[in-house]
C-alpha positions in Angstrom: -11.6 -22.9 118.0 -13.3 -26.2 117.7 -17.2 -24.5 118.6 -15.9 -21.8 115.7 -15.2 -24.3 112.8 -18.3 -26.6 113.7 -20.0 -23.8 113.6 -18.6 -22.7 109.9 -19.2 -26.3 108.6 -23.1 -26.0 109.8 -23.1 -22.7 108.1 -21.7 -23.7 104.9 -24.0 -26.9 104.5 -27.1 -24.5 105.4 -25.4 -21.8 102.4 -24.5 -24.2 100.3 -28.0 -25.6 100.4 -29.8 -22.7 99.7 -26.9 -21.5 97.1 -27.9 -24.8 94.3 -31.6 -25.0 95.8 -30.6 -28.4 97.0 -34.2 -30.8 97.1 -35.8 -30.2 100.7 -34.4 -33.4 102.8 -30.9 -33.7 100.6 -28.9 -35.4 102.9 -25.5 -34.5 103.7 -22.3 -37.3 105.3 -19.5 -35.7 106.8 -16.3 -37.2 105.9 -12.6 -36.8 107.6 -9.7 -37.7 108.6 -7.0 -36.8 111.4 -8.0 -33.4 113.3 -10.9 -33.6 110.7 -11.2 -37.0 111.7 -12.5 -35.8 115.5 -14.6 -33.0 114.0 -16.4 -35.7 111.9 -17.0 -36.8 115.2 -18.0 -34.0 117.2 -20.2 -32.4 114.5 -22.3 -35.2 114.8 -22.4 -34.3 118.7 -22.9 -30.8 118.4 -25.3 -30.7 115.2 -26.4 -34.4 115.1 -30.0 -32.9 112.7 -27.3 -31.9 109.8 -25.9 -35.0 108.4 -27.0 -38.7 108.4 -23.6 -39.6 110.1 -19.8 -39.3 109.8 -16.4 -41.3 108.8 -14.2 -39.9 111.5 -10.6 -41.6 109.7 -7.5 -41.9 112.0 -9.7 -39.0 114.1 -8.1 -38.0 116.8 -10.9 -37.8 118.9 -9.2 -38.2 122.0 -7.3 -35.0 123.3 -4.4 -35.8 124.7 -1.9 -32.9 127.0 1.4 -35.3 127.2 1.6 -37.8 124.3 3.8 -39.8 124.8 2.3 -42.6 123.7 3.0 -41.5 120.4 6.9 -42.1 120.6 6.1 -45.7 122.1 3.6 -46.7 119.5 6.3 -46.0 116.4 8.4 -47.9 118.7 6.2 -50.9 118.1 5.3 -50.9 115.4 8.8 -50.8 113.7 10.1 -53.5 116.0 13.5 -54.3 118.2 15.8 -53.7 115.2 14.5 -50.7 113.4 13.8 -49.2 116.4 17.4 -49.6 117.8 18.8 -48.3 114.6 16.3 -45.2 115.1 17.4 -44.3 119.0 21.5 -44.6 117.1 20.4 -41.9 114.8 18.6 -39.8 117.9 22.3 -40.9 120.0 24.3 -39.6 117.3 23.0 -36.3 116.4 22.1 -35.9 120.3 26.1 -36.5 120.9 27.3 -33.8 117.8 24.7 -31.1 119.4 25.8 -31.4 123.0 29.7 -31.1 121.7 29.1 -27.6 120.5 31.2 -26.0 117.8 31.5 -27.2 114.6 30.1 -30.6 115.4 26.9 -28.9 116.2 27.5 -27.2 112.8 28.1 -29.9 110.9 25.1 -32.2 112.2 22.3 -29.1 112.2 23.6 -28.2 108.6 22.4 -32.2 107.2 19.5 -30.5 107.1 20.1 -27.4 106.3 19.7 -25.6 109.4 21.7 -22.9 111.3 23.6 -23.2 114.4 21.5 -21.3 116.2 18.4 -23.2 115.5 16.5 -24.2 118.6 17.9 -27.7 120.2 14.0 -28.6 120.9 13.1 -27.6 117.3 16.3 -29.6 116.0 15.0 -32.7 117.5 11.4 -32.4 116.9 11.8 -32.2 113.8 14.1 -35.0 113.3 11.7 -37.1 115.7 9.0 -36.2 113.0 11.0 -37.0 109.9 11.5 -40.7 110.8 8.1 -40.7 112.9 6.3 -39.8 110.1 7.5 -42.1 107.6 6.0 -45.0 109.7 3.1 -42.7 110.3 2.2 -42.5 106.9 2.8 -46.2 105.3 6.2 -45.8 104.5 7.8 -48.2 107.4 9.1 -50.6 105.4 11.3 -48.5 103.1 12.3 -46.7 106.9 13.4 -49.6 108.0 15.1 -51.3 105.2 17.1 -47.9 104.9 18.5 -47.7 108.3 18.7 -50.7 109.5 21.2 -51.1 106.9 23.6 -48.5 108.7 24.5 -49.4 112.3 26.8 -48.5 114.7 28.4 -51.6 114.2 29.2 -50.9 110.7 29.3 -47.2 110.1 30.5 -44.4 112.0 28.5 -41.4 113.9 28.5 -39.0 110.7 27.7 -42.0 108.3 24.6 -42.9 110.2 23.3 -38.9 110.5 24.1 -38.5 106.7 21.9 -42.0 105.9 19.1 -40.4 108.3 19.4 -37.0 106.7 19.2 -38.3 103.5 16.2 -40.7 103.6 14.3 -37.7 105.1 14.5 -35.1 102.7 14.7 -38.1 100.0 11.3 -38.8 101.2 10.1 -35.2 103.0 11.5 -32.9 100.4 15.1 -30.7 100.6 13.4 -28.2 102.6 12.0 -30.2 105.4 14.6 -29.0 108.1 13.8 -25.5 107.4 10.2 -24.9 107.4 8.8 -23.0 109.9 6.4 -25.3 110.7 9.4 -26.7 113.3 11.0 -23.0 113.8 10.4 -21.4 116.8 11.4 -18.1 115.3 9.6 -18.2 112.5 6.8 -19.3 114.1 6.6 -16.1 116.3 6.7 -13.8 113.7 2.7 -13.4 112.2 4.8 -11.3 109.4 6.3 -14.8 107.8 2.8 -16.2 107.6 2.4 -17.7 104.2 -1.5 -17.8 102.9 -2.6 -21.2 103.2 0.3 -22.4 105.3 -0.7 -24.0 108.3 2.0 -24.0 110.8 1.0 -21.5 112.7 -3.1 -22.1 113.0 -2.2 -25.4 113.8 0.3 -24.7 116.5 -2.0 -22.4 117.9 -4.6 -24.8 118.2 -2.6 -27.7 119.9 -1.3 -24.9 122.1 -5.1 -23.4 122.6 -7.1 -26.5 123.1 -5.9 -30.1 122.1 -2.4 -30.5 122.6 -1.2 -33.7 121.5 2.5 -32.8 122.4 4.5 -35.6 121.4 6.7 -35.6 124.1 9.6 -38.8 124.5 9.0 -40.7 127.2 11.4 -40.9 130.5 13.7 -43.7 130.2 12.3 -46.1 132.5 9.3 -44.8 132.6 6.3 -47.2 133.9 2.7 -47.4 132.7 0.3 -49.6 134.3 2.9 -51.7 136.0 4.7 -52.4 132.5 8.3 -50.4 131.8 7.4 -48.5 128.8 10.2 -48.7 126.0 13.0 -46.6 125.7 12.0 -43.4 123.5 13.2 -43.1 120.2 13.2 -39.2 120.2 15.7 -36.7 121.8 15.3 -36.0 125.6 15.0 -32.5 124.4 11.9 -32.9 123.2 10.1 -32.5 126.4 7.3 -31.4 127.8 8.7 -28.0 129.1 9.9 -27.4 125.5 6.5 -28.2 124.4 4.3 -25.4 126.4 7.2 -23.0 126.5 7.3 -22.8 122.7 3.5 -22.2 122.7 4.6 -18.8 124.9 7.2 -18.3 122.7 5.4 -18.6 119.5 2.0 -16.6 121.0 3.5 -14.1 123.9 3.1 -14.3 127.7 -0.2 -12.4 127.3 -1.9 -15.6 125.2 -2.6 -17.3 128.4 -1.3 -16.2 131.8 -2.2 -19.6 133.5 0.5 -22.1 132.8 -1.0 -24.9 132.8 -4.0 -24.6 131.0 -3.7 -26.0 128.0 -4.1 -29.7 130.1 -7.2 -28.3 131.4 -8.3 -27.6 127.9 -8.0 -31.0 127.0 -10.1 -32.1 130.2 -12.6 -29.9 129.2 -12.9 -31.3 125.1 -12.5 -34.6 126.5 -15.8 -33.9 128.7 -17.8 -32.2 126.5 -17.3 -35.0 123.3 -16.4 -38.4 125.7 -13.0 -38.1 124.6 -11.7 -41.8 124.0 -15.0 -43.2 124.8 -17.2 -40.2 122.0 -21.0 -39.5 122.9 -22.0 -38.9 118.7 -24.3 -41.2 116.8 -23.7 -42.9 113.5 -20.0 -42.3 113.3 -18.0 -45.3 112.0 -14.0 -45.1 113.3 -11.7 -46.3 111.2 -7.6 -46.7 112.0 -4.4 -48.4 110.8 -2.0 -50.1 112.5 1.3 -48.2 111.8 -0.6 -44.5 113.0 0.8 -43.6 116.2 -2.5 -41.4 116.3 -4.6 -44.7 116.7 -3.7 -43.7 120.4 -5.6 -40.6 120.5 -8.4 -42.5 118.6 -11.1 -44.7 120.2 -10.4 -46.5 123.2 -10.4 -49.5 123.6 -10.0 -50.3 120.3 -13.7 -51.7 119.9 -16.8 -50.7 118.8 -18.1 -48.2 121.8 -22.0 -49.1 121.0 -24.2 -50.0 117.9 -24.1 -46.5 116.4 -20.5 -45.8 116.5 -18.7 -49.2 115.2 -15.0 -49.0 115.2 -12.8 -51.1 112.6 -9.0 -51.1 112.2 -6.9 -52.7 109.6 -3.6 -54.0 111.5 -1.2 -54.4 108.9 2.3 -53.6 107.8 2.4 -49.8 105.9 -0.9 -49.4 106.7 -0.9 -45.7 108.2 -2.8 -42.6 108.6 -5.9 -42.4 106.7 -5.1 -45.3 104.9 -9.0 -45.6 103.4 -9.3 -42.1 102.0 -6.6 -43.4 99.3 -7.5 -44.8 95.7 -8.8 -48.5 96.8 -6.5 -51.1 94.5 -6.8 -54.3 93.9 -3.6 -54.9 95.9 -4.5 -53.3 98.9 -4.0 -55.4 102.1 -7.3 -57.4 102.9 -7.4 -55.8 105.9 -7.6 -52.6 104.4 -10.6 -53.8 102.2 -12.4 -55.0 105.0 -12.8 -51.7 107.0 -13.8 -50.3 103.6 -16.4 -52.7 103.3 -17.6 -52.7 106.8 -17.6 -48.7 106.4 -19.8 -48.9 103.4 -22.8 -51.0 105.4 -23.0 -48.5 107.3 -23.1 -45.8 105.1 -26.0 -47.6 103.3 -27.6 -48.1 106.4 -27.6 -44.5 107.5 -28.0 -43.1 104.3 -31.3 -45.2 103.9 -33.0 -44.1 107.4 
């Protein structure tokens, strides 16, 4: 749980300490990015005497039950083109599926998967393998890729070979298969791999923080503006969302459906959510990370002690600032890096 590892990481710093007879007032900055990201975050909340302050990178410090917003943001970020070329893909695998047989087969078997895999775990892991691309700078060789394929051009199987290709090109031959996207797998504690994190981390979105990344409704309207068409399957929904979590963890892991949403309330309460209650924490984001919507909100700094800085650029994606800094990296990359480092002076010196 999230008490449970905030409470290891105070542990560990008060070990570690006394382990290397670390100089009385050594001070300590916690650093992180993604789910670490929001702990960076809420440690400073919860233990705000440990450290002189945080980097909470692409944090997802806002816990989210139906997130759809994910799905819309990759939309936007890959513009009107790419993004039509990415719903084809979706259309075309979505038409072999539904048709049964050996078109079902044929598509599920681009990746390596068996008939009988899961429709929902099918899709979501499609819906990751192009999501993910944009998600983690690589938009621009996406887009170049299948954009290039269309349905004007090429035919159904062409443009579901292209997509399988580019994503195990990219994700590795054995993407389709893992069982970080298998249901089965999943339930089964006896095909848990040391180290792997599938299942702790499935487990934890089902326990506490959600963050399903469901596709929006076709027409669907949010403050008064139709949203855009979703780029994932249909089938990746929110009923195949919590049902997987009973699937994966048996009906006894929590009788009240439901509850996961109030988890999130309850998070969201206790740490501010979009809007965080810690001191000296700086946010940093990037402008292709779909998980910018799960971070600070609005986008600004939310006072003096918690400054907020995102680098709006093209490939510029989860975590961006934990990289190597280059001499070619996008000014706006540089300038959350050197924003972030004023304050780690500053904090560091009080």
């Amino acid at each position: 749980t999230i008490d449970q590892v905030l409470a290891d990481y105070a542990s560990f710093i008060d070990w570690f300490s006394k382990e290397k007879q670390l100089v009385a007032g050594t001070k300590w900055f916690a650093f992180g990015g993604s789910y670490p990201g929001a702990l960076a975050s809420w440690f400073r909340a919860a233990y705000p005497e440990i450290t002189a302050g945080s980097l909470s990178s692409s944090g997802v410090v806002n816990s989210i039950f139906d997130f759809t917003m994910f799905d819309i943001h990759i939309a936007r970020a890959i513009g009107p083109e790419c993004a039509a070329a990415n719903r084809a893909i979706t259309a075309a695998f979505e038409k072999a599926v539904l048709a049964r047989g050996a078109q079902e087969e044929y598509a599920k078997g681009l990746f390596g998967c068996q008939q009988s895999t899961l429709d929902g775990d099918f899709f979501y892991m499609l819906a990751d393998g192009l999501a993910m691309m944009v998600q983690y700078g690589a938009k621009s060789r996406l887009c170049s890729n299948i954009t290039a394929v269309t349905e004007v051009s090429s035919t159904p199987e062409q443009i579901m070979e292209n997509a399988a290709h580019i994503v195990k090109q990219y994700w590795g031959r054995k993407f389709g298969t893992m069982c970080f996207y298998d249901t089965t797998c999943l339930s089964d504690p006896s095909r848990y791999e040391v180290g792997d994190t599938a299942r702790s981390w499935r487990w934890q979105m089902c326990y506490e923080l959600a963050y399903f990344q469901s596709a929006p409704l076709a027409g669907q309207m949010e403050d008064g503006t139709r949203m855009l068409q979703p780029l994932r399957s249909f089938m990746v929904n929110m009923t195949y969302m919590v049902e997987q979590c009973y699937a994966i963890f048996g009906s006894d892991f929590n009788p009240v459906r439901g509850v996961v949403d109030f988890s999130t309330r309850r998070i969201n309460a206790r740490f501010g959510g979009a809007q965080p209650i810690a001191k000296k924490v700086f946010y940093s984001n990037f402008g292709d990370d779909p998980w910018l919507e799960a971070s600070v909100m609005p986008p600004r700094d939310v006072d003096p002690e918690q400054p907020y800085e995102v680098a709006m650029c093209d490939d510029c994606g989860h975590c961006m600032d934990f990289s190597t800094p280059r001499q070619k990296d996008p000014p706006e990359l540089k300038r959350v890096r050197a924003r972030f480092q004023k304050y780690l002076d500053l904090w560091l010196a009080q």
